[in-house]
N, C-alpha and C positions, 0 to 999 in steps of 0.2 A: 625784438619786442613789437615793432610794428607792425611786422609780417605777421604775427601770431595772433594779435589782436584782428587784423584783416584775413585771415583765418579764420577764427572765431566769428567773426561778422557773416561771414560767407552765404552759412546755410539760411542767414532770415535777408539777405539779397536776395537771394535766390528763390525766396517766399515773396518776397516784393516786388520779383519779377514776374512772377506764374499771375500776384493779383494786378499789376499793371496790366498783365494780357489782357485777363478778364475782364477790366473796369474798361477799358482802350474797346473790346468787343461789346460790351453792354451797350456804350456812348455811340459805337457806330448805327447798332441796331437799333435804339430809340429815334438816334438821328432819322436814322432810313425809314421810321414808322410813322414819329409826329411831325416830322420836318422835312418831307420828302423833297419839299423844293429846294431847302438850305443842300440836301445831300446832295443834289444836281446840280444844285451851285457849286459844290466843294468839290465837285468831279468824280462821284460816284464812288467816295475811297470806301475800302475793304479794310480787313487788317494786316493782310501783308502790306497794303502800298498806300495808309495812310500818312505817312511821313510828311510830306510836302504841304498835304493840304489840313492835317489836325498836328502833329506831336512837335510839330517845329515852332506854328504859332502860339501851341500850348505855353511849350519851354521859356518861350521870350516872351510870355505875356501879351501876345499881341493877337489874341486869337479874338476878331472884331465880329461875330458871330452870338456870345454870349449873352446879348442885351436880348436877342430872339429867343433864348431857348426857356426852357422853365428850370425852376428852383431846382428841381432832384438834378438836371441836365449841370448847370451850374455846381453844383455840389461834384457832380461827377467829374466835371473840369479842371476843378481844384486841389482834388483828391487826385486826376492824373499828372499833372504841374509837380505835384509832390514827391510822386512817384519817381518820375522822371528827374527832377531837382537831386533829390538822397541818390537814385542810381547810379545816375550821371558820374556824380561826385564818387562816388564809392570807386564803380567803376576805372576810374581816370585815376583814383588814387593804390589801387591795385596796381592796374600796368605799370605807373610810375616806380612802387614800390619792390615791383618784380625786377625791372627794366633797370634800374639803378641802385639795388641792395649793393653789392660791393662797392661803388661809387660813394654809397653813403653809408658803408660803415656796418650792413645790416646785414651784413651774407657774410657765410664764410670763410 
Protein backbone atom coordinates (compact mmCIF):
# COMPACT_ATOMS: atom_id res chain seq x y z
CA UNK A 1 0.00 0.00 0.00
CA UNK A 2 2.72 2.29 0.66
CA UNK A 3 4.86 1.44 -2.03
CA UNK A 4 2.14 2.13 -4.37
CA UNK A 5 1.19 5.29 -3.07
CA UNK A 6 5.05 6.25 -3.37
CA UNK A 7 4.72 5.04 -6.84
CA UNK A 8 2.03 7.18 -7.53
CA UNK A 9 3.93 10.10 -6.06
CA UNK A 10 6.85 9.50 -8.17
CA UNK A 11 6.27 11.13 -11.40
CA UNK A 12 5.31 14.90 -9.70
CA UNK A 13 8.93 14.38 -7.63
CA UNK A 14 10.32 14.12 -10.38
CA UNK A 15 8.40 17.45 -11.70
CA UNK A 16 9.73 19.00 -8.48
CA UNK A 17 12.89 17.98 -9.11
CA UNK A 18 13.46 19.36 -12.88
CA UNK A 19 11.62 22.85 -11.05
CA UNK A 20 14.07 22.88 -8.02
CA UNK A 21 16.81 22.76 -10.81
CA UNK A 22 15.49 25.54 -12.50
CA UNK A 23 14.51 27.78 -9.54
CA UNK A 24 18.35 26.57 -7.75
CA UNK A 25 19.60 28.06 -11.50
CA UNK A 26 17.50 31.28 -11.81
CA UNK A 27 18.67 32.15 -7.78
CA UNK A 28 22.25 31.50 -8.98
CA UNK A 29 22.04 33.68 -11.91
CA UNK A 30 20.18 36.78 -10.33
CA UNK A 31 22.67 36.20 -7.66
CA UNK A 32 25.58 36.49 -10.05
CA UNK A 33 23.86 39.62 -11.87
CA UNK A 34 22.53 41.84 -8.87
CA UNK A 35 24.78 40.62 -6.20
CA UNK A 36 27.96 39.95 -7.73
CA UNK A 37 29.64 40.72 -4.54
CA UNK A 38 27.33 38.29 -2.30
CA UNK A 39 28.20 35.68 -5.29
CA UNK A 40 32.05 36.28 -4.53
CA UNK A 41 31.34 36.09 -1.06
CA UNK A 42 29.59 32.61 -1.49
CA UNK A 43 32.50 31.46 -3.59
CA UNK A 44 31.44 31.79 -6.92
CA UNK A 45 28.95 28.58 -6.69
CA UNK A 46 27.46 27.24 -9.98
CA UNK A 47 24.86 24.68 -10.00
CA UNK A 48 26.73 21.70 -9.90
CA UNK A 49 28.63 22.72 -6.68
CA UNK A 50 26.28 24.94 -5.04
CA UNK A 51 25.76 22.61 -2.08
CA UNK A 52 27.92 23.99 0.61
CA UNK A 53 27.64 27.46 0.06
CA UNK A 54 23.39 27.82 -0.93
CA UNK A 55 21.08 24.37 -0.55
CA UNK A 56 22.51 23.35 2.99
CA UNK A 57 22.08 26.89 4.55
CA UNK A 58 18.80 26.87 2.61
CA UNK A 59 17.59 23.36 4.15
CA UNK A 60 18.35 24.59 7.74
CA UNK A 61 17.15 27.89 7.49
CA UNK A 62 20.24 29.51 8.12
CA UNK A 63 20.98 30.93 4.90
CA UNK A 64 22.24 34.75 6.63
CA UNK A 65 22.32 36.33 3.11
CA UNK A 66 18.59 36.98 2.62
CA UNK A 67 18.08 40.24 4.69
CA UNK A 68 20.46 41.54 1.33
CA UNK A 69 18.66 40.14 -1.47
CA UNK A 70 15.34 41.52 -2.87
CA UNK A 71 11.66 40.35 -2.43
CA UNK A 72 11.56 38.12 -5.86
CA UNK A 73 15.25 36.72 -4.48
CA UNK A 74 13.62 36.00 -1.08
CA UNK A 75 10.59 34.43 -2.59
CA UNK A 76 12.83 32.31 -4.72
CA UNK A 77 14.57 31.24 -1.29
CA UNK A 78 11.47 30.01 0.02
CA UNK A 79 10.21 28.32 -2.77
CA UNK A 80 13.64 26.42 -2.76
CA UNK A 81 13.65 25.47 1.11
CA UNK A 82 10.42 23.99 0.00
CA UNK A 83 11.44 22.24 -2.60
CA UNK A 84 14.17 20.64 -0.98
CA UNK A 85 11.89 20.10 2.46
CA UNK A 86 9.04 17.82 0.29
CA UNK A 87 12.06 16.17 -1.61
CA UNK A 88 14.23 15.43 0.98
CA UNK A 89 11.33 13.73 2.78
CA UNK A 90 10.01 11.88 -0.18
CA UNK A 91 13.10 10.90 -0.91
CA UNK A 92 14.47 9.40 2.40
CA UNK A 93 10.96 7.94 2.65
CA UNK A 94 11.30 5.86 -0.56
CA UNK A 95 14.67 4.20 0.12
CA UNK A 96 13.35 3.52 3.56
CA UNK A 97 10.28 1.97 1.98
CA UNK A 98 12.26 0.18 -0.63
CA UNK A 99 15.14 -0.88 1.96
CA UNK A 100 12.85 -2.37 4.36
CA UNK A 101 9.48 -3.56 2.63
CA UNK A 102 9.86 -7.15 3.76
CA UNK A 103 11.04 -5.94 7.16
CA UNK A 104 7.89 -4.31 7.37
CA UNK A 105 5.43 -6.20 6.03
CA UNK A 106 5.25 -4.42 2.50
CA UNK A 107 6.95 -6.83 0.09
CA UNK A 108 6.40 -9.95 -0.80
Amino acid sequence: MIIDLLVIATPFAIIMSFLYIFELSKFINILKGDCEDLWIELGRPVLGRATREIVIPLLLGRFRYLDSMSLDQRGRALRLRIYLVVLLTFYILWIVAVAFRRQLGWGM
